[in-house]
Jmol script that loads the backbone (N, CA, C; Angstrom):
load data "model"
ATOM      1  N   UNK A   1     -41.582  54.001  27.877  1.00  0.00           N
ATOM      2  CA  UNK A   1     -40.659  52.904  28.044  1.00  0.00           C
ATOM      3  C   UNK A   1     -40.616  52.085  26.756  1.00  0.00           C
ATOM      4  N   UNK A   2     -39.129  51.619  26.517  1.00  0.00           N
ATOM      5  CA  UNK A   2     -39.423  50.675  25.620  1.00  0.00           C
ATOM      6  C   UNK A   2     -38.824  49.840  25.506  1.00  0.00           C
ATOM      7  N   UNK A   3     -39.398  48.420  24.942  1.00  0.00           N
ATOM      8  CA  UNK A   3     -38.775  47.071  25.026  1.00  0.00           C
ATOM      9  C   UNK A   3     -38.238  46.757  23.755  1.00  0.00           C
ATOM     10  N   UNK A   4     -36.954  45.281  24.087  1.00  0.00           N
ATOM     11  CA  UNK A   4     -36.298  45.077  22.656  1.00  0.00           C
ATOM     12  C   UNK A   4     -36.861  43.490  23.014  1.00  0.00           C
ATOM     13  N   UNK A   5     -37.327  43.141  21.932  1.00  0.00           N
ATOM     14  CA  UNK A   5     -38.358  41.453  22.024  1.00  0.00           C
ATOM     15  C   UNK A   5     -36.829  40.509  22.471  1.00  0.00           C
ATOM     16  N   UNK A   6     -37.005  39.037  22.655  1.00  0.00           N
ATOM     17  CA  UNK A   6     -35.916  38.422  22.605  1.00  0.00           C
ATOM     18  C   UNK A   6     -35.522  38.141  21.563  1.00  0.00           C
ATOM     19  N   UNK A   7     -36.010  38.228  20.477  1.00  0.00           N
ATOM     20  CA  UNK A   7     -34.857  37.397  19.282  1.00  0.00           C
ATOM     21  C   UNK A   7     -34.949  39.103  18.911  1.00  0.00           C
ATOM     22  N   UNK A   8     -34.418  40.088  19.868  1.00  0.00           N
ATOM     23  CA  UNK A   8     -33.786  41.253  19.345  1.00  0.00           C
ATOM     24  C   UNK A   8     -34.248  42.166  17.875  1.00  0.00           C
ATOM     25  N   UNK A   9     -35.253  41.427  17.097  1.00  0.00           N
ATOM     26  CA  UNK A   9     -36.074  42.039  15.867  1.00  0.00           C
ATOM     27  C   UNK A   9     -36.709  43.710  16.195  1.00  0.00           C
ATOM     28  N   UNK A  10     -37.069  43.484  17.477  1.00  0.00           N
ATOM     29  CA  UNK A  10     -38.325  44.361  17.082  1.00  0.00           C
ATOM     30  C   UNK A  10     -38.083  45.600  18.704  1.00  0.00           C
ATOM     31  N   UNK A  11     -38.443  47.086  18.586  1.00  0.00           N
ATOM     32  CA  UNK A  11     -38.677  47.790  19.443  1.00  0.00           C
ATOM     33  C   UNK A  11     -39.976  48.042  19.763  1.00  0.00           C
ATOM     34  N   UNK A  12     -40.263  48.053  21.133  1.00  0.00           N
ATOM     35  CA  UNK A  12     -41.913  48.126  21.489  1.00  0.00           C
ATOM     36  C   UNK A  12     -41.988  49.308  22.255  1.00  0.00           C
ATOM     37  N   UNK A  13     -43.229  49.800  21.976  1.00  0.00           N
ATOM     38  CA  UNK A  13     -43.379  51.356  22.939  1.00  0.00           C
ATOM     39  C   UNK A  13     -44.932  51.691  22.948  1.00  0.00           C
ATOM     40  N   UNK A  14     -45.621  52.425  23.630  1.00  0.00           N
ATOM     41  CA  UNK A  14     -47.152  52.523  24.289  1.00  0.00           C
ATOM     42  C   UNK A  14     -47.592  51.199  24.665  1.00  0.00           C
ATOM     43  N   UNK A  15     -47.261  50.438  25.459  1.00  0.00           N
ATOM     44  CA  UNK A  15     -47.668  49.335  26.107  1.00  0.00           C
ATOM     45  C   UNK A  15     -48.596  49.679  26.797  1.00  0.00           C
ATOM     46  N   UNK A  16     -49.606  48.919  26.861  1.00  0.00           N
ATOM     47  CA  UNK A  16     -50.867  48.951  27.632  1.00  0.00           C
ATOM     48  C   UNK A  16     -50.877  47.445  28.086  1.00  0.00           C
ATOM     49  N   UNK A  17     -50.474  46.549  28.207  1.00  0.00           N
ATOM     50  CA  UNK A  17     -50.518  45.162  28.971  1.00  0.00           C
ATOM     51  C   UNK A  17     -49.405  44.334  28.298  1.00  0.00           C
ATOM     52  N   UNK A  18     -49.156  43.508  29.474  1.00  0.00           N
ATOM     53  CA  UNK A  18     -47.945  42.325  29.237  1.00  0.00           C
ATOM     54  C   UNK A  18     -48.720  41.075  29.956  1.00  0.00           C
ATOM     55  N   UNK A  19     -48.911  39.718  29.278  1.00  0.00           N
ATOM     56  CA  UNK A  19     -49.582  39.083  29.917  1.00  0.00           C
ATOM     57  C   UNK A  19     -48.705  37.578  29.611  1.00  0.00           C
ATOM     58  N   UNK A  20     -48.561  36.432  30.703  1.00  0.00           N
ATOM     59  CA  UNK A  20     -47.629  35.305  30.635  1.00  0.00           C
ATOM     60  C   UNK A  20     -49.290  34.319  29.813  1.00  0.00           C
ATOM     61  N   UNK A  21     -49.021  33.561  28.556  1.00  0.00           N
ATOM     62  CA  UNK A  21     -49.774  33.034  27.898  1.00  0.00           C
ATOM     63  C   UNK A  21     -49.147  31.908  27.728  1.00  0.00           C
ATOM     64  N   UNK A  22     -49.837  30.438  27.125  1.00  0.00           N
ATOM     65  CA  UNK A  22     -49.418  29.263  27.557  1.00  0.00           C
ATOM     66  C   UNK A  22     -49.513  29.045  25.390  1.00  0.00           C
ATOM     67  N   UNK A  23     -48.444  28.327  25.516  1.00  0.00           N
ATOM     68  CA  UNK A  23     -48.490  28.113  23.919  1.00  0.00           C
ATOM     69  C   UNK A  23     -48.518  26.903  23.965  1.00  0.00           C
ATOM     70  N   UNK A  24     -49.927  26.568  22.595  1.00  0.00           N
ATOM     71  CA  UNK A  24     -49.586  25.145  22.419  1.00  0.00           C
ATOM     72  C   UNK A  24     -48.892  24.518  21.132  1.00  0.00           C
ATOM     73  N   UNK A  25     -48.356  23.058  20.940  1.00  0.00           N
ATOM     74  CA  UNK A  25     -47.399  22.608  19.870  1.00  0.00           C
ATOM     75  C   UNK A  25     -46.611  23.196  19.519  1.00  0.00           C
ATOM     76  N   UNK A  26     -45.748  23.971  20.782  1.00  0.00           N
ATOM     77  CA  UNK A  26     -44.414  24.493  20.520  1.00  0.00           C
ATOM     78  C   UNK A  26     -43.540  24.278  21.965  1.00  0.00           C
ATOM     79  N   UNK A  27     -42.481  24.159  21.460  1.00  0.00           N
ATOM     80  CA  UNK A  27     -41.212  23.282  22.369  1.00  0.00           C
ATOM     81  C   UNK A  27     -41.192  24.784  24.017  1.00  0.00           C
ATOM     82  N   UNK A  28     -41.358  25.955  23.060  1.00  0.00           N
ATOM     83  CA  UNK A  28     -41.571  26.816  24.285  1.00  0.00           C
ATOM     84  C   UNK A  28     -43.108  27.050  24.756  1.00  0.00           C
ATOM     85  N   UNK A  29     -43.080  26.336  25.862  1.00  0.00           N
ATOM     86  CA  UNK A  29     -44.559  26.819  26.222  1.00  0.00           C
ATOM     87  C   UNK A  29     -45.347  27.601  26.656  1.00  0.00           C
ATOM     88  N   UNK A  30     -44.635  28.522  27.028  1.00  0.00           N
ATOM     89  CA  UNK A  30     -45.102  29.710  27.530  1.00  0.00           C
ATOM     90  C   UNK A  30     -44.387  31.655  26.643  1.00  0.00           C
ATOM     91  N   UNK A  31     -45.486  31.758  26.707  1.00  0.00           N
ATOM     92  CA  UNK A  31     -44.623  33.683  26.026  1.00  0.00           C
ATOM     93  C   UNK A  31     -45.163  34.467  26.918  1.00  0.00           C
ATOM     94  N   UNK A  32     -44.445  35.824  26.944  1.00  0.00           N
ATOM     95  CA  UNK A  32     -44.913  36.698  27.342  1.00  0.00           C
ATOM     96  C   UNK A  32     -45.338  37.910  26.008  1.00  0.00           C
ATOM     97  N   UNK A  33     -46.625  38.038  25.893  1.00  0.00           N
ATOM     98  CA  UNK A  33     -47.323  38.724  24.877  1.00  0.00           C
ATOM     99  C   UNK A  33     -47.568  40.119  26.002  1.00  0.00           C
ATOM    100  N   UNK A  34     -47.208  41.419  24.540  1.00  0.00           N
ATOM    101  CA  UNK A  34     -47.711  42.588  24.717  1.00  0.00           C
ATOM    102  C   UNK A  34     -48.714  43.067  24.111  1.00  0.00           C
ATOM    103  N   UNK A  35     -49.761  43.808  24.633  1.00  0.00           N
ATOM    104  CA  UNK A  35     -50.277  44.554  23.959  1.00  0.00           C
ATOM    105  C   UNK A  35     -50.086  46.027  23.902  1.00  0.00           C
ATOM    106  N   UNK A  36     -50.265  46.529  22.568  1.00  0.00           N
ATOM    107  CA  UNK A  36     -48.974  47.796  22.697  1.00  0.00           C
ATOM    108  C   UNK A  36     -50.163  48.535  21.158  1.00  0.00           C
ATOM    109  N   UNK A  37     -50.056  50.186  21.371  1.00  0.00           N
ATOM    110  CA  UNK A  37     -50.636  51.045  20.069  1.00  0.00           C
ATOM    111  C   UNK A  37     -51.087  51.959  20.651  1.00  0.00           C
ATOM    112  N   UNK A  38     -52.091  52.554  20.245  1.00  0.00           N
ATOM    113  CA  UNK A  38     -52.954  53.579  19.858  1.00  0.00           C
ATOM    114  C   UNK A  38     -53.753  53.644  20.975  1.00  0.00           C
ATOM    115  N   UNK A  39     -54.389  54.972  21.067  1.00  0.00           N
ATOM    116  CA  UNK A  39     -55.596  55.115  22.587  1.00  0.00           C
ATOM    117  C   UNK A  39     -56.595  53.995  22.122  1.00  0.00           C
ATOM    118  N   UNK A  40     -56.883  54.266  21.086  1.00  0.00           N
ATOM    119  CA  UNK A  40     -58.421  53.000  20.647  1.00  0.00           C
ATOM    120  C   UNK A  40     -57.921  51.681  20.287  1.00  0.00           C
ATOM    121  N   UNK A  41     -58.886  51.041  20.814  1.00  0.00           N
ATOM    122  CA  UNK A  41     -58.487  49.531  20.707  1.00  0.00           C
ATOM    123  C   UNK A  41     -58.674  49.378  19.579  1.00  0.00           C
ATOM    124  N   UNK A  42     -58.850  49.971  18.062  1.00  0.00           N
ATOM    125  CA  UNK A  42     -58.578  49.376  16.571  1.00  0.00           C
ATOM    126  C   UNK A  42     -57.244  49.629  16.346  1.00  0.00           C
ATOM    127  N   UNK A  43     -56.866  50.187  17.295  1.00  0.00           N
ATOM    128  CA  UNK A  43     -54.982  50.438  16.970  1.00  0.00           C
ATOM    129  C   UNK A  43     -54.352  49.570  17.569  1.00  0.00           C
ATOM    130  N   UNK A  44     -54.814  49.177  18.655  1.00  0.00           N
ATOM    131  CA  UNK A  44     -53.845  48.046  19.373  1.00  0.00           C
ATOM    132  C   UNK A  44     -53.735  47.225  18.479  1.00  0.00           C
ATOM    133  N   UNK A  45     -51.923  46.293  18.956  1.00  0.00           N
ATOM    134  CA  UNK A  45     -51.489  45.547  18.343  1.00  0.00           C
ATOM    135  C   UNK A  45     -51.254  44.610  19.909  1.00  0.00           C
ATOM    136  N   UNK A  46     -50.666  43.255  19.345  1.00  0.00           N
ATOM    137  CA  UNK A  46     -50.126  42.039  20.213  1.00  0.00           C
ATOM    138  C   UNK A  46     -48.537  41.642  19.617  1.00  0.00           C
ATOM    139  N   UNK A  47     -47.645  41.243  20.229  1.00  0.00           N
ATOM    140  CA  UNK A  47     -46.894  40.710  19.909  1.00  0.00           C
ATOM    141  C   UNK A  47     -45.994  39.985  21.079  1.00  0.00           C
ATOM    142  N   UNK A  48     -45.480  38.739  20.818  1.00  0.00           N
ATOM    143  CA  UNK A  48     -44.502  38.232  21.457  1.00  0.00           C
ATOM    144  C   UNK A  48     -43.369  38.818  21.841  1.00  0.00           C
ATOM    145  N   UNK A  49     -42.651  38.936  23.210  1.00  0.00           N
ATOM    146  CA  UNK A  49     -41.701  39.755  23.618  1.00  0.00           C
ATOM    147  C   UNK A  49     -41.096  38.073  23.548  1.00  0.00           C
ATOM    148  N   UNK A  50     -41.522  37.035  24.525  1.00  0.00           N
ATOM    149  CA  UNK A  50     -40.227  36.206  24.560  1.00  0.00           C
ATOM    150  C   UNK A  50     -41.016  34.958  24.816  1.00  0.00           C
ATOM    151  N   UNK A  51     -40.483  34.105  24.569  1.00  0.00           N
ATOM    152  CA  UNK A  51     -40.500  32.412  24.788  1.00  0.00           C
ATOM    153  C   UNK A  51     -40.137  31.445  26.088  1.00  0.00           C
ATOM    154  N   UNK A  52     -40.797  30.994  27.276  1.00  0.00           N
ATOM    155  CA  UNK A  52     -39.971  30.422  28.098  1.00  0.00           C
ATOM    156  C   UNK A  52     -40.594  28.593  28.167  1.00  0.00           C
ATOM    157  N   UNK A  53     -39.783  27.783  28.380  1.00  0.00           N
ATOM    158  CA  UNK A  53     -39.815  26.516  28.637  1.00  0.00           C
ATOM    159  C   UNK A  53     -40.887  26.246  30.046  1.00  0.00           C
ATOM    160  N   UNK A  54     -41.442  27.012  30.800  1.00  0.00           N
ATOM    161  CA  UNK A  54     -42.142  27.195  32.039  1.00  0.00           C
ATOM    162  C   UNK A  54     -42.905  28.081  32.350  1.00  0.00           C
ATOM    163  N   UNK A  55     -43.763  28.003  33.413  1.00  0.00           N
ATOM    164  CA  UNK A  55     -44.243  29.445  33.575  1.00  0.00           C
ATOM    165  C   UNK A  55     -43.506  30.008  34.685  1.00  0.00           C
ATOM    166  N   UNK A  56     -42.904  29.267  35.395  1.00  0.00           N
ATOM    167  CA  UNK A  56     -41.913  29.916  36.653  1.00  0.00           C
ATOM    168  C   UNK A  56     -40.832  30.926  35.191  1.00  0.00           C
ATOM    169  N   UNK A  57     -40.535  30.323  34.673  1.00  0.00           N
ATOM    170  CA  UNK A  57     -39.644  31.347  33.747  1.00  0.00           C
ATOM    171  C   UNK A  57     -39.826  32.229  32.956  1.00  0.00           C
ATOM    172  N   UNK A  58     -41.244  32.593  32.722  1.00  0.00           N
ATOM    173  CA  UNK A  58     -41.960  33.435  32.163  1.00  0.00           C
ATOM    174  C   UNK A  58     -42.151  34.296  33.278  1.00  0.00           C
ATOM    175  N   UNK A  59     -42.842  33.821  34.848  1.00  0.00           N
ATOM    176  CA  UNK A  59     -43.059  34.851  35.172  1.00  0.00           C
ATOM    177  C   UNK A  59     -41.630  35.353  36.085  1.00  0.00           C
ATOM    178  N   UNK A  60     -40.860  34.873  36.265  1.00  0.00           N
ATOM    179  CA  UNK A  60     -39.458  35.490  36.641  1.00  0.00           C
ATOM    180  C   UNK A  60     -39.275  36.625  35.855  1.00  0.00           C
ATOM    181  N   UNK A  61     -39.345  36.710  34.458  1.00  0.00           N
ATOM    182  CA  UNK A  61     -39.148  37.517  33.463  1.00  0.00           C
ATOM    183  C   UNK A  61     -39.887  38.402  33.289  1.00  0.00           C
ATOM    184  N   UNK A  62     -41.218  38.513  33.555  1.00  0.00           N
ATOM    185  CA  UNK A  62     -42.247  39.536  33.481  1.00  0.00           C
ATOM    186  C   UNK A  62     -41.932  40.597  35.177  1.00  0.00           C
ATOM    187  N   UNK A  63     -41.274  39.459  36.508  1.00  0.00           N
ATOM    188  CA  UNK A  63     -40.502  40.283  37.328  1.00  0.00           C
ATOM    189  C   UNK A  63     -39.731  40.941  37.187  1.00  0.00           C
ATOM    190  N   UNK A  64     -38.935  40.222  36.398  1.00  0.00           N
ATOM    191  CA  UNK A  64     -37.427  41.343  36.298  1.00  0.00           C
ATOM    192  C   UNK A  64     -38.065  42.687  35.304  1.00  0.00           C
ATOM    193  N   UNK A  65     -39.351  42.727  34.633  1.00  0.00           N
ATOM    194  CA  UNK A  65     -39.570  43.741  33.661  1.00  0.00           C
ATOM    195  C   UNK A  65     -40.378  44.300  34.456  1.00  0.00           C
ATOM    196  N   UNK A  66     -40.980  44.079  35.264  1.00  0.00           N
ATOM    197  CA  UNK A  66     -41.664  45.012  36.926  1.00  0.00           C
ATOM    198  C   UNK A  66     -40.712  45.652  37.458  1.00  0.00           C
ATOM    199  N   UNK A  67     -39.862  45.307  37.932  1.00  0.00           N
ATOM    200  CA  UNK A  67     -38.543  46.110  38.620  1.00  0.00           C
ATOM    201  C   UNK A  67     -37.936  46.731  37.998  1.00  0.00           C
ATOM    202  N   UNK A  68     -38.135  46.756  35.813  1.00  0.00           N
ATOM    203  CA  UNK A  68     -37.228  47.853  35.275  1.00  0.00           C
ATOM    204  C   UNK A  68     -37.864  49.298  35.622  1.00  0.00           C
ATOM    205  N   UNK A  69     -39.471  48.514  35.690  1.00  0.00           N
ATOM    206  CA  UNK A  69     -40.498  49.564  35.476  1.00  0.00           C
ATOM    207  C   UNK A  69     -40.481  50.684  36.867  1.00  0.00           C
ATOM    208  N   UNK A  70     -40.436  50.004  37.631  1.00  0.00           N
ATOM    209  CA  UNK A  70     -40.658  50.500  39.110  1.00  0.00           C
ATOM    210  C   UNK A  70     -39.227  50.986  39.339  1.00  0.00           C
ATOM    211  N   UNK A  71     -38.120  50.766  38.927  1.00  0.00           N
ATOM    212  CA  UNK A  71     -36.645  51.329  38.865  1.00  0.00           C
ATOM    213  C   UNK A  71     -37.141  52.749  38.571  1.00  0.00           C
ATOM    214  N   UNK A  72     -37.661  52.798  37.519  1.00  0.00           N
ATOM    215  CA  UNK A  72     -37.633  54.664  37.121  1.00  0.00           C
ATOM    216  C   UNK A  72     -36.924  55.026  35.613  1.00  0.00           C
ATOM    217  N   UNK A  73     -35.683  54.042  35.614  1.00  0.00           N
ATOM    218  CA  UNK A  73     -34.661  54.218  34.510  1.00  0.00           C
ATOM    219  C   UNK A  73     -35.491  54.188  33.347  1.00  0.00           C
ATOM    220  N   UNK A  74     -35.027  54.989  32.671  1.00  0.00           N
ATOM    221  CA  UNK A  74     -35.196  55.255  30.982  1.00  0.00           C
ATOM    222  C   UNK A  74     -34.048  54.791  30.627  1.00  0.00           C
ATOM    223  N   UNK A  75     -34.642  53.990  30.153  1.00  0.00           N
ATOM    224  CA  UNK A  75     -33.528  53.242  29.228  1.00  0.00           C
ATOM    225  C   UNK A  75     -34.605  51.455  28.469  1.00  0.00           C
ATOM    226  N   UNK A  76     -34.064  50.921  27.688  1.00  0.00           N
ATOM    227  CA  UNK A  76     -34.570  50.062  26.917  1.00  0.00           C
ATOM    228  C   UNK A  76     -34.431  48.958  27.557  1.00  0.00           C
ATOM    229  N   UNK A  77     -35.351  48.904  27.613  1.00  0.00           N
ATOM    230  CA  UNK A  77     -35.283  46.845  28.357  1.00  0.00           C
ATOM    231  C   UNK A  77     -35.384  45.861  27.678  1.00  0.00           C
ATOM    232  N   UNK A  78     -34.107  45.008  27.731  1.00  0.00           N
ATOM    233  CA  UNK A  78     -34.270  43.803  26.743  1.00  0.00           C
ATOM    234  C   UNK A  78     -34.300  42.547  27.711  1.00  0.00           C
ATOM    235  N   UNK A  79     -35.380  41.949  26.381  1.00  0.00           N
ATOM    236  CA  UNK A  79     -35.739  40.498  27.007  1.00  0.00           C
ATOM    237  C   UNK A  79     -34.636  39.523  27.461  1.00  0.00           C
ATOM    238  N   UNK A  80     -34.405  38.766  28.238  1.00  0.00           N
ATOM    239  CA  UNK A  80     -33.732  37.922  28.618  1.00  0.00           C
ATOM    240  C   UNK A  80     -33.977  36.566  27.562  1.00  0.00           C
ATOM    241  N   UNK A  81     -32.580  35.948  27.098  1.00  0.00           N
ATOM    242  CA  UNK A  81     -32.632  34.175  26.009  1.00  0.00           C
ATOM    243  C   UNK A  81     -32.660  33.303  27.379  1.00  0.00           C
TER     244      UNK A  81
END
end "model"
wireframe off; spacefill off
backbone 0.3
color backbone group
């Protein structure tokens, strides 16, 4: 499966976790961070998929990316602005 981040930069693929994280001194307080790479954890990487003002809106968003998952579809899932 693979994801397109929200500010549309970046394609993500071997995901091994998506987790809703609380940011501080920034206007968005919440992201949803992936961790995504390699079988060994010196390969894993992290990165921000998206930014929400809440955590109800973070985790709405990590729903709607449960239901792409559990859909079946191949196809690219992009983050919701």
């Amino acid at each position: 499966m693979w994801i397109r981040t929200q500010d549309k930069k970046k394609l993500i693929t071997r995901i091994s976790g998506i987790s809703v994280q609380k940011n501080f001194g920034s206007r968005s307080k919440f992201s949803l961070v992936v961790a995504y790479g390699g079988a060994a954890s010196l390969e894993m990487a992290t990165e921000v998929l998206g930014q929400y003002t809440s955590e109800e809106e973070a985790l709405a968003e990590l729903q709607r990316l449960q239901e792409h998952i559990n859909s079946g579809i191949d196809q690219v899932f992009t983050m919701a602005e």
